[in-house]
Each structure stands twice: as structure tokens, then as C-alpha cells.
Backbone atoms as SQL, in Angstrom:
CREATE TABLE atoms (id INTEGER PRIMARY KEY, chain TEXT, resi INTEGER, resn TEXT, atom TEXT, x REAL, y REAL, z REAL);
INSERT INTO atoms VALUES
  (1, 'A', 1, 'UNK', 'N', 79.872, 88.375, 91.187),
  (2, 'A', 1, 'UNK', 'CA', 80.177, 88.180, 92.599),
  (3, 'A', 1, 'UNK', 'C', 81.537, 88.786, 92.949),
  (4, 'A', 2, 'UNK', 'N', 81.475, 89.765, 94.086),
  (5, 'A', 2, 'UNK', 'CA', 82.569, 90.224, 94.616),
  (6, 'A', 2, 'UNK', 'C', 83.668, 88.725, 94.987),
  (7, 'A', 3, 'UNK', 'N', 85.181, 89.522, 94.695),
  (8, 'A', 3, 'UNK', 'CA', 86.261, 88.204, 95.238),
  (9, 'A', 3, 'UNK', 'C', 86.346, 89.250, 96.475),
  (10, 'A', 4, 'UNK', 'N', 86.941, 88.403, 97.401),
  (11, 'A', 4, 'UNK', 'CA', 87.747, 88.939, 98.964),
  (12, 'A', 4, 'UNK', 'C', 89.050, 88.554, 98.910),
  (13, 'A', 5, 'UNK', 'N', 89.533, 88.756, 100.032),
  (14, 'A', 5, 'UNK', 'CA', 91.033, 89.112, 99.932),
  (15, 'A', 5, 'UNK', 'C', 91.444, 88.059, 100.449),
  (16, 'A', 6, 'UNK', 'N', 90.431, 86.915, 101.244),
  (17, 'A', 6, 'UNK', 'CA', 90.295, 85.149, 101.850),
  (18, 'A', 6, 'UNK', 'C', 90.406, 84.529, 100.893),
  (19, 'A', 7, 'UNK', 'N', 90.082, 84.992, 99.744),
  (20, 'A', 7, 'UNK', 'CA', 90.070, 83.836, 98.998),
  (21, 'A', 7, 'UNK', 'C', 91.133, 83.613, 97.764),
  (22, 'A', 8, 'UNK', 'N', 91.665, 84.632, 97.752),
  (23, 'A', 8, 'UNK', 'CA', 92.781, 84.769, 96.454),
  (24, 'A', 8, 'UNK', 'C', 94.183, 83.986, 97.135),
  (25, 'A', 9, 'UNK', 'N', 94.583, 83.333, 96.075),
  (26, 'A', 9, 'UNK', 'CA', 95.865, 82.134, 96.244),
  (27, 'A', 9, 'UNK', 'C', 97.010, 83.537, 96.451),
  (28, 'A', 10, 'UNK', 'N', 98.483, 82.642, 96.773),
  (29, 'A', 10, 'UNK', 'CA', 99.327, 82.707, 97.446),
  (30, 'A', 10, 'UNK', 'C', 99.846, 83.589, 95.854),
  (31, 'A', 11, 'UNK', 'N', 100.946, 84.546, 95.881),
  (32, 'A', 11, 'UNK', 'CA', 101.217, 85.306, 94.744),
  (33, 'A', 11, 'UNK', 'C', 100.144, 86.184, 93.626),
  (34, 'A', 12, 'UNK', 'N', 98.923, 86.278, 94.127),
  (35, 'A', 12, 'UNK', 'CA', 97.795, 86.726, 93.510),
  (36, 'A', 12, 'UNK', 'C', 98.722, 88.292, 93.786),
  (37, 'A', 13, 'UNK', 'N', 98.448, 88.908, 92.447),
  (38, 'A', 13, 'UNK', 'CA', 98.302, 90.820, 92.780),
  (39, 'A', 13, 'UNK', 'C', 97.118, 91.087, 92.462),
  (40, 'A', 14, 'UNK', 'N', 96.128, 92.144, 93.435),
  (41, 'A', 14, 'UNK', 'CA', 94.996, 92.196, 92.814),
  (42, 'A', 14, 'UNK', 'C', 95.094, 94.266, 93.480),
  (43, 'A', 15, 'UNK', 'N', 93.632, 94.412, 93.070),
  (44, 'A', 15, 'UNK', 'CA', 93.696, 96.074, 93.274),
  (45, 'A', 15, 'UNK', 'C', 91.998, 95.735, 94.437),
  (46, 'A', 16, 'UNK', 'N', 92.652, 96.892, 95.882),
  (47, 'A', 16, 'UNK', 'CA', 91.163, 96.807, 96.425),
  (48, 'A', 16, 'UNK', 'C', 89.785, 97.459, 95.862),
  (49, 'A', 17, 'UNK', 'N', 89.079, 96.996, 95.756),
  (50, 'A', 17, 'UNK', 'CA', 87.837, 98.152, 95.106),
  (51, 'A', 17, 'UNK', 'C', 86.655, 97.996, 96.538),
  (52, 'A', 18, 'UNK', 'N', 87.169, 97.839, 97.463),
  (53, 'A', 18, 'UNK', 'CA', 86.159, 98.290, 98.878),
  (54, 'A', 18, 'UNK', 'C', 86.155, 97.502, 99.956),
  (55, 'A', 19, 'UNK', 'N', 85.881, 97.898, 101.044),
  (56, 'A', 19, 'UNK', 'CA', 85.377, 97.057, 102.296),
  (57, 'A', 19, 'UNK', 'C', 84.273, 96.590, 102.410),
  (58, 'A', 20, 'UNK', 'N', 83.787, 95.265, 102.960),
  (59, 'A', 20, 'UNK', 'CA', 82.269, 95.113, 102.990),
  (60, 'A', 20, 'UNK', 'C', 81.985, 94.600, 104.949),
  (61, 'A', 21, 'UNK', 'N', 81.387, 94.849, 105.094),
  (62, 'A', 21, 'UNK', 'CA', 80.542, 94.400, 106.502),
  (63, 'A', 21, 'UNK', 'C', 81.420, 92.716, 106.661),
  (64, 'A', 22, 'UNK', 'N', 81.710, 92.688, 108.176),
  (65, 'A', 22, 'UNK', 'CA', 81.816, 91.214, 108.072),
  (66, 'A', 22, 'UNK', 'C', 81.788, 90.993, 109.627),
  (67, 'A', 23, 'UNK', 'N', 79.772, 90.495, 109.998),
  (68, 'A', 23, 'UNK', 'CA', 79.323, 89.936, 110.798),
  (69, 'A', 23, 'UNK', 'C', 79.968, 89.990, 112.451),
  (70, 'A', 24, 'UNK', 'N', 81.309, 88.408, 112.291),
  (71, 'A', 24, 'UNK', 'CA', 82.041, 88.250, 113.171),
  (72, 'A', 24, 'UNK', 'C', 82.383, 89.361, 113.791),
  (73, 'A', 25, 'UNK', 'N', 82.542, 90.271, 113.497),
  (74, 'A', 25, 'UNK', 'CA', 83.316, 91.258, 114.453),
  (75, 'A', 25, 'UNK', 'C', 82.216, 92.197, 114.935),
  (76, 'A', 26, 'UNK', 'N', 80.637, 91.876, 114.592),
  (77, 'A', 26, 'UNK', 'CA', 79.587, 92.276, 115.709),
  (78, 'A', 26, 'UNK', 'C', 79.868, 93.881, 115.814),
  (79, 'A', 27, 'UNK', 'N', 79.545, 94.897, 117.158),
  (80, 'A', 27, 'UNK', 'CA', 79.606, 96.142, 116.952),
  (81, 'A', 27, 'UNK', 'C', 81.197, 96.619, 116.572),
  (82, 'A', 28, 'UNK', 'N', 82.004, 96.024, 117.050),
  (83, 'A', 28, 'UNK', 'CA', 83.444, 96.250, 116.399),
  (84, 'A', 28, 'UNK', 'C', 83.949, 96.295, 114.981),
  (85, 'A', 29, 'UNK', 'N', 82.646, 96.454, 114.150),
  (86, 'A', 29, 'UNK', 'CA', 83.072, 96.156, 113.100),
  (87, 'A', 29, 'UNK', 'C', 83.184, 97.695, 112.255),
  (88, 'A', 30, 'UNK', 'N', 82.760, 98.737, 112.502),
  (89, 'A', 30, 'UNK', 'CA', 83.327, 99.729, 111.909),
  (90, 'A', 30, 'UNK', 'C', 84.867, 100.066, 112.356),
  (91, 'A', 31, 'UNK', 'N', 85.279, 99.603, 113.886),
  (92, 'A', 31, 'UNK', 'CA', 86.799, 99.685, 114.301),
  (93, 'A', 31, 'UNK', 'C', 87.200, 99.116, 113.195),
  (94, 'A', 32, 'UNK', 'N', 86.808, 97.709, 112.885),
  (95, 'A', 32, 'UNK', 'CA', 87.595, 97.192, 111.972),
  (96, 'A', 32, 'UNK', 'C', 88.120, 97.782, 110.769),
  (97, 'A', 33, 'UNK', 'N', 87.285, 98.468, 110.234),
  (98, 'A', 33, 'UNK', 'CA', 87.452, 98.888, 108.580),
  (99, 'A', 33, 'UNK', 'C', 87.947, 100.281, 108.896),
  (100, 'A', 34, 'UNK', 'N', 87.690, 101.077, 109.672),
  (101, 'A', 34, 'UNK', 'CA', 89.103, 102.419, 110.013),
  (102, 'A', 34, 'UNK', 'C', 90.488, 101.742, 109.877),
  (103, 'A', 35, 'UNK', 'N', 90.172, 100.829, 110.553),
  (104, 'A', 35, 'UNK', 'CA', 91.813, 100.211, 111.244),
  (105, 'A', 35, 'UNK', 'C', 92.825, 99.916, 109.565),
  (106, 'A', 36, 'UNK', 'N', 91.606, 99.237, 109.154),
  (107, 'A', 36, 'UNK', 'CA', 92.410, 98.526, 108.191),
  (108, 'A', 36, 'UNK', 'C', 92.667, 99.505, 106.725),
  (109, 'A', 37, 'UNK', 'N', 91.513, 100.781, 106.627),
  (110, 'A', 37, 'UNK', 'CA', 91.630, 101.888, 105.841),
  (111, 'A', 37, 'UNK', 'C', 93.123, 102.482, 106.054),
  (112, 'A', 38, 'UNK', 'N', 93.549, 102.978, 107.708),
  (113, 'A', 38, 'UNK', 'CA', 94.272, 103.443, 108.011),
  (114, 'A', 38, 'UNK', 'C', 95.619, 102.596, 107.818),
  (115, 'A', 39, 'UNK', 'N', 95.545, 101.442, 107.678),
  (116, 'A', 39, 'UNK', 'CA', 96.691, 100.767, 107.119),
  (117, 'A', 39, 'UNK', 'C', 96.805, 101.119, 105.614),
  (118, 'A', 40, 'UNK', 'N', 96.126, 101.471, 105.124),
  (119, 'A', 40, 'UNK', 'CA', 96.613, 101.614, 103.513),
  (120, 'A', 40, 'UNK', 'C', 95.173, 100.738, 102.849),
  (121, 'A', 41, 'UNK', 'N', 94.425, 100.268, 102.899),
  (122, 'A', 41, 'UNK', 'CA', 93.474, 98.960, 102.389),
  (123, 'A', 41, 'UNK', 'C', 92.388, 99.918, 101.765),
  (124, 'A', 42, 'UNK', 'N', 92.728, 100.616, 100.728),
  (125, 'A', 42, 'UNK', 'CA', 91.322, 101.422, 100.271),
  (126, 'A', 42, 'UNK', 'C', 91.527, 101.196, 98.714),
  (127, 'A', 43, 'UNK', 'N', 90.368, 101.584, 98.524),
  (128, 'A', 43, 'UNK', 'CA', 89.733, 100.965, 97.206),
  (129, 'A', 43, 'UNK', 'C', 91.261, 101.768, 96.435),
  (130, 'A', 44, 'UNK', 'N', 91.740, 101.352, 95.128),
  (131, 'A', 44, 'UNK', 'CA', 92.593, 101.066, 94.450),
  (132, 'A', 44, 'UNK', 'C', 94.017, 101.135, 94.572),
  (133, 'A', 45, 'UNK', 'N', 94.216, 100.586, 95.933),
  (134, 'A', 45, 'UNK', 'CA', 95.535, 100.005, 96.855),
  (135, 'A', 45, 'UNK', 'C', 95.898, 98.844, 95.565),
  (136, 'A', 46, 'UNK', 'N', 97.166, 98.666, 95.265),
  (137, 'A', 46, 'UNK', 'CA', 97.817, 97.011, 95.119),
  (138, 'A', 46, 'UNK', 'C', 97.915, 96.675, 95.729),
  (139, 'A', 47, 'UNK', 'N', 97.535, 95.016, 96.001),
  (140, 'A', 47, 'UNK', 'CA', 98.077, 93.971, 96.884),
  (141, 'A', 47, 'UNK', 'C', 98.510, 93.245, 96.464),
  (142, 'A', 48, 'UNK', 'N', 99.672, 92.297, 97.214),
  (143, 'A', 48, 'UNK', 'CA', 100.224, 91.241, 96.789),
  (144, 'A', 48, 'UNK', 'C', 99.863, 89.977, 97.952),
  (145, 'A', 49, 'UNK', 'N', 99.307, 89.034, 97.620),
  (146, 'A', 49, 'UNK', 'CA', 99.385, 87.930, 98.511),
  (147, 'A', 49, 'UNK', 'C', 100.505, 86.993, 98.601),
  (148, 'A', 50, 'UNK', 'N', 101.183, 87.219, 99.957),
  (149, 'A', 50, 'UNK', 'CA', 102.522, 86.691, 100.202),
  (150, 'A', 50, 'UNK', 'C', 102.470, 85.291, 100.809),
  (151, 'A', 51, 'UNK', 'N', 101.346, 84.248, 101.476),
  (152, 'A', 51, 'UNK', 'CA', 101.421, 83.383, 101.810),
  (153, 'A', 51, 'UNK', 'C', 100.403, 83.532, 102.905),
  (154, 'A', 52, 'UNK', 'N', 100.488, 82.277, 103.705),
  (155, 'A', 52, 'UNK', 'CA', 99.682, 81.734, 104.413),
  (156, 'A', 52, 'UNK', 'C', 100.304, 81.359, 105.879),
  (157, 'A', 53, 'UNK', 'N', 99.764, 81.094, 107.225),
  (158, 'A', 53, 'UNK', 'CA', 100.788, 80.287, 108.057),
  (159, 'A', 53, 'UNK', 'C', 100.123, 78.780, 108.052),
  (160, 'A', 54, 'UNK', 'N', 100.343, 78.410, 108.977),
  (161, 'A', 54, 'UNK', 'CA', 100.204, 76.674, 108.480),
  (162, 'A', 54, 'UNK', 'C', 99.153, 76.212, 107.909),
  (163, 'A', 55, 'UNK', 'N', 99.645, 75.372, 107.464),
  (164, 'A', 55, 'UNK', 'CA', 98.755, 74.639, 106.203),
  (165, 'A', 55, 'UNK', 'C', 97.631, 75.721, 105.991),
  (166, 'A', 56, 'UNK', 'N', 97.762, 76.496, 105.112),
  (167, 'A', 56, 'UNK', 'CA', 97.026, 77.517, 104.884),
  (168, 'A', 56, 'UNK', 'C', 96.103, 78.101, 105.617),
  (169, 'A', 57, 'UNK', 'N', 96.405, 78.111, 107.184),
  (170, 'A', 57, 'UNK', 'CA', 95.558, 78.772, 108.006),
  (171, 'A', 57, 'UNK', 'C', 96.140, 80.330, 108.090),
  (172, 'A', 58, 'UNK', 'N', 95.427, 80.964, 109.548),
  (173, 'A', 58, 'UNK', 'CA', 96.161, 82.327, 110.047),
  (174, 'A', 58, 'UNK', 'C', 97.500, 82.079, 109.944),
  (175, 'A', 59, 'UNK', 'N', 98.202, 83.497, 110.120),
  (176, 'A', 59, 'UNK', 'CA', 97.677, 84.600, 109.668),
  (177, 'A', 59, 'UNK', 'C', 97.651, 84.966, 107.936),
  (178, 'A', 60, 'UNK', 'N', 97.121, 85.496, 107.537),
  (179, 'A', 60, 'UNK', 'CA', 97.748, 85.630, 105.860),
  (180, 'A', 60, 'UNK', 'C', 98.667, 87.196, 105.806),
  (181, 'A', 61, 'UNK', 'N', 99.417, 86.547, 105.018),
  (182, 'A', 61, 'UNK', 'CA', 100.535, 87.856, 104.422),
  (183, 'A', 61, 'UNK', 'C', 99.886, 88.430, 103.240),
  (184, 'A', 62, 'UNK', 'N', 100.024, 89.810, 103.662),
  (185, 'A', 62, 'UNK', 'CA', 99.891, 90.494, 102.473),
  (186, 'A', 62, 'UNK', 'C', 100.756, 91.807, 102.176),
  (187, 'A', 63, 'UNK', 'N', 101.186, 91.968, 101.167),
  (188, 'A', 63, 'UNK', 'CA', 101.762, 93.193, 101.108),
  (189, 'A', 63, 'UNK', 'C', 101.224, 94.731, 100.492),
  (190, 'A', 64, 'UNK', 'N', 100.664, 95.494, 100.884),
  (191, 'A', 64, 'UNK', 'CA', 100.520, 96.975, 100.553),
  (192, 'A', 64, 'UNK', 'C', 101.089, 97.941, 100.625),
  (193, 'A', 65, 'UNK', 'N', 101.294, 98.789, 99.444),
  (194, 'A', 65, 'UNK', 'CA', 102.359, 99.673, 99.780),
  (195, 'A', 65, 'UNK', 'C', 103.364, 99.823, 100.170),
  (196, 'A', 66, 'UNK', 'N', 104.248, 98.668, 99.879),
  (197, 'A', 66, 'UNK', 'CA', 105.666, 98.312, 99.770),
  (198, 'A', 66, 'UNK', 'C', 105.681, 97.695, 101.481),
  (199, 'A', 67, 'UNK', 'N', 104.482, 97.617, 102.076),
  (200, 'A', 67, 'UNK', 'CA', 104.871, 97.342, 103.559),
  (201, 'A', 67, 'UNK', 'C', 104.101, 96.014, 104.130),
  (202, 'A', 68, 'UNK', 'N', 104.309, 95.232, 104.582),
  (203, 'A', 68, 'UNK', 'CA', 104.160, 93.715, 104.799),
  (204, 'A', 68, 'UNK', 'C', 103.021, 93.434, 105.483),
  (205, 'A', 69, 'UNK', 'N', 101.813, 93.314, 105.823),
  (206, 'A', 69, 'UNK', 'CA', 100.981, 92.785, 107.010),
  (207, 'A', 69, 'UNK', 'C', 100.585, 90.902, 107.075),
  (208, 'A', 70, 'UNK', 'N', 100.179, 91.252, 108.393),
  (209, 'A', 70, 'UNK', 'CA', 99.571, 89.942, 108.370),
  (210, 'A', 70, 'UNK', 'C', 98.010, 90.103, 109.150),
  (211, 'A', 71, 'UNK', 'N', 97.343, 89.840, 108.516),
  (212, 'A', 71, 'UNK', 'CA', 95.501, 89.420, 108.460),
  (213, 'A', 71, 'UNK', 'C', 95.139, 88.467, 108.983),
  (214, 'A', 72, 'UNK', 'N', 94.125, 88.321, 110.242),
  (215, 'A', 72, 'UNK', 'CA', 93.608, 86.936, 110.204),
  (216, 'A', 72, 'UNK', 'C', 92.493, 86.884, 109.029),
  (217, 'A', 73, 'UNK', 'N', 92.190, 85.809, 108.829),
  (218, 'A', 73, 'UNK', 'CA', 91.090, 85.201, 107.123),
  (219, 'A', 73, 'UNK', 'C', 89.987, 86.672, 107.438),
  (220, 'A', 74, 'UNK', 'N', 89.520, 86.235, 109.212),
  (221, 'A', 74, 'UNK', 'CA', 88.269, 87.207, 109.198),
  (222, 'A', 74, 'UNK', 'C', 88.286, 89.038, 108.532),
  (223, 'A', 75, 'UNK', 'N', 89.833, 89.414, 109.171),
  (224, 'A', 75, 'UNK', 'CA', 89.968, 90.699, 108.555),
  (225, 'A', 75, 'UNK', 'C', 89.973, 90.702, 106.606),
  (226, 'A', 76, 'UNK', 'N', 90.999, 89.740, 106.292),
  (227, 'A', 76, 'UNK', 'CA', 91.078, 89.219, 105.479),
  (228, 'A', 76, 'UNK', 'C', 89.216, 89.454, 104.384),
  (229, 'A', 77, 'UNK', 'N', 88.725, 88.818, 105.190),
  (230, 'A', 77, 'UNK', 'CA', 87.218, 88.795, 104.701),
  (231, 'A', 77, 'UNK', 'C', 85.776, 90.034, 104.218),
  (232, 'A', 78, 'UNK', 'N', 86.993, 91.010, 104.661),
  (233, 'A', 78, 'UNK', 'CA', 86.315, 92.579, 104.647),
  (234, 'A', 78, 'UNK', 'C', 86.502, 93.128, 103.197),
  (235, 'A', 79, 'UNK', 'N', 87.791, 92.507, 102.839),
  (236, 'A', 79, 'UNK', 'CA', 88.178, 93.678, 101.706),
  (237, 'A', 79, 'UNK', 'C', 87.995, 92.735, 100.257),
  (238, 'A', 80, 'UNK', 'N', 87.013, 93.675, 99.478),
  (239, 'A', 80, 'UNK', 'CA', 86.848, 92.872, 98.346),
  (240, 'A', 80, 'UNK', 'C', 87.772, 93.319, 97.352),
  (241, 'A', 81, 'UNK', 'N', 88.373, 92.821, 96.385),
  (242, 'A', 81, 'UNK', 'CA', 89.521, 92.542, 95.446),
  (243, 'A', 81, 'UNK', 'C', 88.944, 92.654, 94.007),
  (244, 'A', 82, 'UNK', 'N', 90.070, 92.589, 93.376),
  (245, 'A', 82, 'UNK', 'CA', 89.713, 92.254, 91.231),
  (246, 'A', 82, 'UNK', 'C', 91.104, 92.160, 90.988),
  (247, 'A', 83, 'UNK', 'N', 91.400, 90.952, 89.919),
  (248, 'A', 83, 'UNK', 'CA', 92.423, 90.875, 89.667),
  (249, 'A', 83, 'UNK', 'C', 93.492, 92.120, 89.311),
  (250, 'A', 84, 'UNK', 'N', 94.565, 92.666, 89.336),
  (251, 'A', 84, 'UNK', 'CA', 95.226, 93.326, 89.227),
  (252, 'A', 84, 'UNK', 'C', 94.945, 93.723, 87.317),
  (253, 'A', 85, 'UNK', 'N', 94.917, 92.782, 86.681),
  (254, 'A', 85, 'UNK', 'CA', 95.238, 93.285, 85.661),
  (255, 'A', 85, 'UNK', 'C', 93.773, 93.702, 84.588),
  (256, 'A', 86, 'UNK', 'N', 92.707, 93.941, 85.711),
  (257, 'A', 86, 'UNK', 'CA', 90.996, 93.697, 85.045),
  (258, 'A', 86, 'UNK', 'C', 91.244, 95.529, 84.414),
  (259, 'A', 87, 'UNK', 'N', 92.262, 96.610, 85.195),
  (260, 'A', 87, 'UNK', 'CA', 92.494, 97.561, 84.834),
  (261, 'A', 87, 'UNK', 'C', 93.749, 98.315, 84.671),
  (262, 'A', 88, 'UNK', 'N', 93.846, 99.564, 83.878),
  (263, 'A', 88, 'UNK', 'CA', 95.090, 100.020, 83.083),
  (264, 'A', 88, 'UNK', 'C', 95.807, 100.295, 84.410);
């Protein structure tokens, strides 16, 4: 089973290995995955998960490419993950 990028704890580094479809965002959803390609989010990007805002809701922090974002869960929910260290 694919991990996503919703579900990995707070200090996780992991590497992206793809985008997948995610419903909620209906015909907007290829905007979505340009958008977030064009941020840097492509398959073997590092990420670092920097935190959460309240009580572990929106937005989530993440860091790529030395540069900071913040995700709601749903964007969050596109990009599937593997632990950082599954490769060299």
C-alpha cells in the first residue's frame, strides 16, 4: 500500500515517488497536480515534514527543496511518499 504525504508524522523525511488522483478536488484536479509538480513535488523530491497547525489539523508544513510550504491534508493527499531511507 502506497503511504501519502497525510499521513506521515511530524519530522518524517521521506522521497516522493508520484501523484495520485484525489476525488475532492473534482475537475480541478489535474490544476492540482501541475500546481503542486511546479512547486517542486515530483517523484524523487526530499521531503521533510515540519508540523501541523492546530491540534494536528490544516495547514501541514512541509519542506522541499530547501523551501517551506504549507498543504491543506487534501493537497497533502495527492502525493504518495516512501520512507527516505527505503533508497541509496
Amino acid at each position: 500500500p502506497a503511504l501519502r504525504l497525510d499521513q506521515c508524522r511530524k519530522g518524517a523525511s521521506v522521497r516522493v515517488t508520484g501523484l495520485i488522483d484525489q476525488p475532492l478536488f473534482g475537475t480541478q484536479d489535474e490544476r492540482v497536480s501541475l500546481r503542486l509538480k511546479e512547486l517542486g513535488f515530483l517523484p524523487g523530491a526530499m521531503l521533510k515534514v515540519i508540523g501541523f497547525g492546530l491540534m494536528g489539523s490544516d495547514p501541514m508544513a512541509v519542506q522541499v527543496n530547501g523551501t517551506k510550504f504549507a498543504l491543506r491534508r487534501a493537497e497533502a493527499a495527492k502525493i504518495c511518499v516512501e520512507p527516505a531511507s527505503t533508497q541509496p
